[in-house]
C-alpha positions in Angstrom: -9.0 -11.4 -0.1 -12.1 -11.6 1.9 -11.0 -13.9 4.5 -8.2 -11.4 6.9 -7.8 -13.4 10.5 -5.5 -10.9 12.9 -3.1 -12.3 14.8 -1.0 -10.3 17.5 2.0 -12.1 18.0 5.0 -11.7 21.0 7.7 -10.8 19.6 10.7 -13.2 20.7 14.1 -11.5 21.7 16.4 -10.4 19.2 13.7 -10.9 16.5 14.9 -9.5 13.1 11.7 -6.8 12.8 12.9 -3.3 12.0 11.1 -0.4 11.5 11.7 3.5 11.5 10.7 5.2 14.8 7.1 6.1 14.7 5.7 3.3 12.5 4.6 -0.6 13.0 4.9 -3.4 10.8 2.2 -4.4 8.4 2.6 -8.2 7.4 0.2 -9.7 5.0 0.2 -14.3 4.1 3.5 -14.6 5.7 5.2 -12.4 4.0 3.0 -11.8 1.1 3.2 -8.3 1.3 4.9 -6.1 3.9 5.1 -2.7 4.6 5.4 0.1 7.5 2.4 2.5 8.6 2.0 5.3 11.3 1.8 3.4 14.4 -1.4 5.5 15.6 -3.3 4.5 12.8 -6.7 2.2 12.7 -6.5 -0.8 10.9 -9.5 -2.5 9.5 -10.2 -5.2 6.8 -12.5 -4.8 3.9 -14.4 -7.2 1.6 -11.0 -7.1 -0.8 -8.3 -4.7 1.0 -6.9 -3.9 4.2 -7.5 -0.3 5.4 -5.0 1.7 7.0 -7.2 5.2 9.1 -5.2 7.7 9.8 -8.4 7.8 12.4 -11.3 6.0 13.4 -13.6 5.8 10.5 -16.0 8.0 9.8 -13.8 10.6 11.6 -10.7 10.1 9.4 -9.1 12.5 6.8 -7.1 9.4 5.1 -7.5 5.8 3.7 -4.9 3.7 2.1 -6.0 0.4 1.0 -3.9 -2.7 0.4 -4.5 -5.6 -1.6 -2.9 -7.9 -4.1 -2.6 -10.8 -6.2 -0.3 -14.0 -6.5 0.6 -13.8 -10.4 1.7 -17.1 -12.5 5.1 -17.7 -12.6 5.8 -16.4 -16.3 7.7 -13.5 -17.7 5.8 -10.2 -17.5 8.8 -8.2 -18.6 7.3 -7.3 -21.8 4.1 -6.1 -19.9 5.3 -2.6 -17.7 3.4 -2.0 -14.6 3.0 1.6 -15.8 0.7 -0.1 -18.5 -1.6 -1.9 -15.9 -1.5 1.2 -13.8 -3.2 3.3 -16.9 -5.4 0.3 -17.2 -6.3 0.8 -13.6 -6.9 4.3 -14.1 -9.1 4.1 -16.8 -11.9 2.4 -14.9 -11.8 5.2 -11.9 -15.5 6.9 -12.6 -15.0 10.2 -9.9 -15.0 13.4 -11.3 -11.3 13.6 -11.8 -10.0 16.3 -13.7 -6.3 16.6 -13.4 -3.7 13.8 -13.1 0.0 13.2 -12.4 2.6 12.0 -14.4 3.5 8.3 -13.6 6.1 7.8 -10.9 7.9 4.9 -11.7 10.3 3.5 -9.2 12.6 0.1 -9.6 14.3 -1.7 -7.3 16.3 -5.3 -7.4 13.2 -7.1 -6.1 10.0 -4.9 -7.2 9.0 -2.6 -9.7 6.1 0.1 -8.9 3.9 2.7 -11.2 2.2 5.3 -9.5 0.3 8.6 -10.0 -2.0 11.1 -8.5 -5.5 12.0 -9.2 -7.7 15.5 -8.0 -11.0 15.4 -7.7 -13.7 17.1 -5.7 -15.5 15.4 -3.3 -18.9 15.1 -4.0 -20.1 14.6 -0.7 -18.0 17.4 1.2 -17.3 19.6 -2.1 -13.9 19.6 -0.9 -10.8 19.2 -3.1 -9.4 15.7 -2.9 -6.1 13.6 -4.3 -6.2 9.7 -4.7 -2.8 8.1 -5.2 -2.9 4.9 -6.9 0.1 2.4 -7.1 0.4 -0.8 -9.1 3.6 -3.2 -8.0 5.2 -6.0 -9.0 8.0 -8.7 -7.2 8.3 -12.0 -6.7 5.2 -12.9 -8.5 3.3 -10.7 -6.4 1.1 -7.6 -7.6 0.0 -5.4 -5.3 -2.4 -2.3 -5.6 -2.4 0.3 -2.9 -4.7 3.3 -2.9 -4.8 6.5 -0.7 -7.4 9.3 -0.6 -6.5 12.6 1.6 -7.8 16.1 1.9 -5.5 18.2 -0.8 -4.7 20.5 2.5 -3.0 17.6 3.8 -1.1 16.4 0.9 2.4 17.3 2.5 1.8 15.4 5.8 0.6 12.3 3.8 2.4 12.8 0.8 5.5 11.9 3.3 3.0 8.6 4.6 3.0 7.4 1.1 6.5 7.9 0.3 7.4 6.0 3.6 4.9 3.0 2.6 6.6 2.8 -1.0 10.1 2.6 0.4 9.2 0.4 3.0 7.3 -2.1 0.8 8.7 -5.6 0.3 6.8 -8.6 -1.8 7.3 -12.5 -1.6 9.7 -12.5 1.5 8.2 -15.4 3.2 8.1 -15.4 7.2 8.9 -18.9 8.8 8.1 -17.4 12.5 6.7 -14.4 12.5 7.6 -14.1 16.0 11.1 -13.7 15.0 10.8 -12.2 11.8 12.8 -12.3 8.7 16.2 -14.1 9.0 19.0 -11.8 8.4 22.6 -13.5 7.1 
């Protein structure tokens, strides 16, 4: 994931992009991965994720990373993504000393695990939450991430639940200037 090239594209008229007031459209290989974001936040590629600022770093109160993986095209049924989400979990080595139950949510094309961590912040000594979400749709796995102040957890507890709803996998763009083709 270390190679991002962004592209701003003109949309063409009557292109099929929709997204709720507010938000813009994040669209990762083509269709890869796709989801919506705050349309005032900064957004910068890292060595292995995309980062989503809810400001410009190092004035920001809130990351979300995005990356993920092409999986083989077997049957992972018999592997929940609740399982690799405790896997991913385990190897978290902050100070974290209280954790969520796992959200799980299904839909007809993707499957996601989630739960929440609190820590304190070492740096600022302030009381922080990480949400961590493991996915999996059309072969695709993706792994977001996102770290606010525990004083803000309503305003982006409502970013993250928009990001999850909003998230698709595998729906390949043909012309991203007109988006996805709608029958």
């Amino acid at each position: 994931m270390a190679n991002w090239d962004k592209e701003e594209l003109e949309l063409k008229k009557g292109h099929g992009w929709k997204s709720k007031p507010g938000t813009r459209i994040f669209v990762g290989d083509r269709g890869a991965i796709r989801l919506d974001y705050p349309e005032d936040w900064v957004v910068i590629p890292d060595e292995d994720s995309i980062k989503f600022y809810d400001k410009q770093p190092a004035d920001d109160d809130n990351c979300l990373a995005v990356s993920y993986m092409r999986l083989p095209p077997v049957d992972l049924s018999g592997l929940p993504v609740s399982e690799v989400l405790k896997v991913a979990m385990e190897g978290d080595t902050r100070p974290i000393y209280a954790r969520s139950e796992t959200h799980t949510i299904k839909r007809e094309d993707l499957e996601l695990a989630w739960a929440e961590l609190s820590f304190v912040d070492p740096a600022q000594q302030r009381d922080c939450r990480s949400r961590i979400c493991v996915g999996r749709g059309s072969y695709i796995q993706p792994l977001l991430t996102m770290e606010f102040w525990t004083d803000d957890q309503e305003r982006y507890g409502r970013v993250w639940d928009e990001v999850l709803a909003s998230l698709q996998l595998g729906v390949y763009i043909e012309d991203p200037t007109r988006g996805p083709i709608v029958h």
